[in-house]
N, C-alpha and C positions, 0 to 999 in steps of 0.2 A: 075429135071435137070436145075429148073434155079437159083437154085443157083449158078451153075459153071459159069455162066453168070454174077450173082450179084455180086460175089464175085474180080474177079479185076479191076468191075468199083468201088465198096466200095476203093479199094484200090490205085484206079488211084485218086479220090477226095480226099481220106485223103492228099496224096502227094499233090495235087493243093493246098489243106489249109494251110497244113505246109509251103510249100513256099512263099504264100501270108503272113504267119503269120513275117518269119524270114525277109520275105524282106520291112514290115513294122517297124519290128526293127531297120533293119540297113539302113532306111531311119531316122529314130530318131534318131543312135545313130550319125551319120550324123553331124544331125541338133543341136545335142549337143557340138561335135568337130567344128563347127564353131563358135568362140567368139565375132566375128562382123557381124551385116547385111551385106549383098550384097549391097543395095543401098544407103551405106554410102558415105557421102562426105569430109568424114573427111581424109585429107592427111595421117594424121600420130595418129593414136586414142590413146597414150597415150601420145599426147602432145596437143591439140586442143587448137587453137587459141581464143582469148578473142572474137572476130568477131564470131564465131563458138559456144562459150558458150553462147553469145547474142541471138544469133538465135535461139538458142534453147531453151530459155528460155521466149522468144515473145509464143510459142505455149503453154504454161503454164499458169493455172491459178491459182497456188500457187508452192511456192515451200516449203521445210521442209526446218523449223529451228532448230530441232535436229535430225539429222540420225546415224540410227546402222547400223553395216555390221559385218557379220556372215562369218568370213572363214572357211569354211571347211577345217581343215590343212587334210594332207594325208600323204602317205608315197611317199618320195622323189625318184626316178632312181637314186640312185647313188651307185654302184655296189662295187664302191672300198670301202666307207665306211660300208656299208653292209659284206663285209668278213673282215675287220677288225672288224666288231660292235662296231662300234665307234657312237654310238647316241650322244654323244655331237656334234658332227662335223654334223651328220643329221642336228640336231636343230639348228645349225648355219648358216648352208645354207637355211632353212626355215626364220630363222630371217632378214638373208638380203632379200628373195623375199618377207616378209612381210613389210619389211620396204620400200622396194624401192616401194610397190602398198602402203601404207601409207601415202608417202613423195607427191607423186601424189594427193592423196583423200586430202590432207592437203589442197594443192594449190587449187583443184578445189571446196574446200567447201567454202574458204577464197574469190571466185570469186562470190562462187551462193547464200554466204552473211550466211551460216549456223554458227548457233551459238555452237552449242556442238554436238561434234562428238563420239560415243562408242560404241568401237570397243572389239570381241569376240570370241575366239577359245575355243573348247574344250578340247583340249589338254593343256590348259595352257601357252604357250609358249608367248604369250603377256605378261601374268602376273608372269612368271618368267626373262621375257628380259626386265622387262618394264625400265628399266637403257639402256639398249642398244636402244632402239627403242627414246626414249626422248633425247637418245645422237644425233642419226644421223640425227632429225631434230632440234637441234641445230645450225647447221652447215651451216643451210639456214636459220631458222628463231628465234626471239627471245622470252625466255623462261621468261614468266610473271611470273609463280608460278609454281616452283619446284615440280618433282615429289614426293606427297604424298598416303599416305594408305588412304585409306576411312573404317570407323566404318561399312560399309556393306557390306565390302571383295572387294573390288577392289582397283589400284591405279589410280591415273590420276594426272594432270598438264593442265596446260595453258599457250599456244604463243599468240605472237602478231598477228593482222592478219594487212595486208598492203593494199592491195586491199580497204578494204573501209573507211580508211585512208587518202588515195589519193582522195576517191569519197565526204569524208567529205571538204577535203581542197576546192575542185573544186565548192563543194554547198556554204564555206565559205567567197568567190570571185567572184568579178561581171568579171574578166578575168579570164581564166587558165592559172596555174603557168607555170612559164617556166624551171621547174623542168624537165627534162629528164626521162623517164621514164624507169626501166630497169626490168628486170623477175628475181628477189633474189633466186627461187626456193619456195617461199612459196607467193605467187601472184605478182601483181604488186608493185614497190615503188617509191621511187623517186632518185636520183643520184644526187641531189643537185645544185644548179646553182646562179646567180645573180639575184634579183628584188625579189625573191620568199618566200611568205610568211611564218612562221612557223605551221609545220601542228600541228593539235590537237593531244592529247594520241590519241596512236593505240587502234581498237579495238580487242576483244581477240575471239581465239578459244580454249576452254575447252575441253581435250582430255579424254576418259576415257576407261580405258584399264580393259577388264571383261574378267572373266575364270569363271569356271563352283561353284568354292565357294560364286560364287556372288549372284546363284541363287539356289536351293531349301537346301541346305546344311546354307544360310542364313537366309531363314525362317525358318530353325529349329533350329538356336540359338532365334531368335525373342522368337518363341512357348516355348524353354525352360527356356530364360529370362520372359515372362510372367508367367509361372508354379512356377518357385523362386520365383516370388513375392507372390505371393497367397496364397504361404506355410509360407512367411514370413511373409503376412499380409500387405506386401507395396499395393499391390492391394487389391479390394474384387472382386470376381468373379463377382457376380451381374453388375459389373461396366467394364467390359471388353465388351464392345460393338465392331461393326466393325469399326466404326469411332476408336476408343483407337487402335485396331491393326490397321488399315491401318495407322495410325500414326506412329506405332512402328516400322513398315515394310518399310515406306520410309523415313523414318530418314536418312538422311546421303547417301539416295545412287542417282542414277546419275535419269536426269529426263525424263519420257515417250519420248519415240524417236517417230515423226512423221512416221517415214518412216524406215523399217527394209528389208536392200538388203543381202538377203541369196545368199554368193557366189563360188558353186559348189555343187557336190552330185547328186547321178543322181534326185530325188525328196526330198519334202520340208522337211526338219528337223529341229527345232529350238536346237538339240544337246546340251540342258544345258541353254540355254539362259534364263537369269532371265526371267520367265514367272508373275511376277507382272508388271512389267514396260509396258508389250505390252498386255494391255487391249482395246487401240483405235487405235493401232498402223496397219499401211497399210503394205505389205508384196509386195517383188518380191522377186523370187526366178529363178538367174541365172544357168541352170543343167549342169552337164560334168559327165563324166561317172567316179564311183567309181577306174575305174586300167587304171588311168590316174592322172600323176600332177595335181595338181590343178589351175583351170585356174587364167592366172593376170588380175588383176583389170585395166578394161581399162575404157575409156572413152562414148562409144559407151552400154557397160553394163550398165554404171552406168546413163547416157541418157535416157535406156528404164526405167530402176528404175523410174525418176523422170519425165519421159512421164505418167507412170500408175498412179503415185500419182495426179500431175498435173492437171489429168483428173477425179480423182476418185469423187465423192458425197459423205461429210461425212456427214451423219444424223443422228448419237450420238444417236440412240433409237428412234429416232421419226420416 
């Protein structure tokens, strides 16, 4: 008889378990749906002031001079195009909320002094728009080097960057100019004025636009331009060391990114990312739940990114 006893306490705990279990879910999924901390101070997080980038950059004790960022594209809510099936028009509305979180990350790399920026979808949609995406910052800043193809599948280009332009002028003079200072949309510049010295060449930020041909689809051209030679005799196998391939392998493509900010998915996924380039490379990964847009690139994300780096100990094997 005691089991009739046992039996709907067994069943009253599964129920306690199961509710503790769902309602630690949906304190995650929570925590994923919110894209800013609580005790941020930042007025407006995708517009933070130069004061505010300062400050955050005093608790640093390095920052990255080349970083990648990983979108997760997704699938858009947009209901009308959906019963038309219209995917061009999807992927157009993808393209301006990738350009408009670009045009942002532009400005704030050009502040935080970042030299080369590369940028990554799996879906392709960078490296099919990369004409679109290079037009619409045009329009704020200037275009050093034309978008080109790169020999190891991707495209990229280079703008001016203005921000330490201004910071060169300033170190160039025992006074600051009296240049006016105005926000171009691609950092700080100057507006021009009386007395004011002529600033030196801008310097540049190198953009570089990756989709999934960049990475294991191009080490198998590598692999199978190494096998042509062998058979043709340009190589001798004996002589194909790793040094010869990792030569062969980073010829031409874009270089190790410090800092690799995964932006959505509920957990980490590198989705196609050339996996040679992030062999020393530091990782955050910002989560949002799979059947949800994917979130924008604010400034408050990309802060904790460059808090973890900041802080991290690189000890290269030792």
């Amino acid at each position: 008889m005691l089991w009739l006893f046992l039996l709907p306490l067994q069943a009253v705990v599964l129920v306690i378990l199961h509710f503790c279990f769902a309602f630690s879910r949906l304190l995650a999924l929570l925590r994923q749906l919110s894209p800013f901390p609580r005790n941020s101070s930042t007025s407006s997080p995708l517009a933070p002031t130069v004061y505010e980038i300062e400050e955050a950059r005093k608790r640093w004790k390095k920052t990255p001079r080349k970083l990648s960022v990983l979108f997760a594209v997704g699938k858009r809510w947009n209901v009308a195009s959906w019963r038309r099936g219209s995917k061009d028009k999807e992927e157009q509305v993808e393209v301006a909320k990738l350009a408009s979180d670009i045009g942002r990350l532009v400005k704030w790399s050009d502040q935080l002094g970042i030299e080369e920026l590369s940028l990554y979808d799996e879906r392709g949609i960078l490296d099919r728009q990369a004409q679109s995406i290079a037009s619409s910052l045009s329009t704020s800043c200037i275009i050093l080097q034309p978008l080109a193809e790169s020999p190891a599948g991707f495209q990229s280009f280079k703008i001016a960057t203005t921000t330490r332009r201004l910071a060169k002028l300033k170190e160039s003079t025992d006074t600051s100019p009296t240049r006016a200072e105005v926000d171009s949309g691609c950092g700080v510049s100057d507006s021009g004025g009386d007395g004011a010295v002529s600033p030196p060449p801008p310097s540049s930020l190198l953009i570089n636009l990756l989709s999934r041909r960049a990475g294991r689809p191009q080490l198998a051209r590598v692999a199978q331009e190494l096998a042509h030679g062998v058979r043709k005799r340009t190589y001798k196998s004996e002589s194909l060391t790793t040094g010869v391939v990792e030569e062969k392998v980073e010829k031409g493509t874009f270089a190790e990114p410090d800092l690799l900010l995964v932006l959505g998915g509920p957990y980490l996924r590198l989705r196609g990312f050339p996996p040679w380039q992030i062999r020393l490379t530091e990782m955050y990964h910002h989560p949002s739940p799979d059947w949800l847009p994917p979130p924008t690139l604010a400034w408050p994300v990309l802060r904790r990114a460059l808090d973890l780096y900041g802080g991290a100990q690189m000890r290269l094997g030792r």
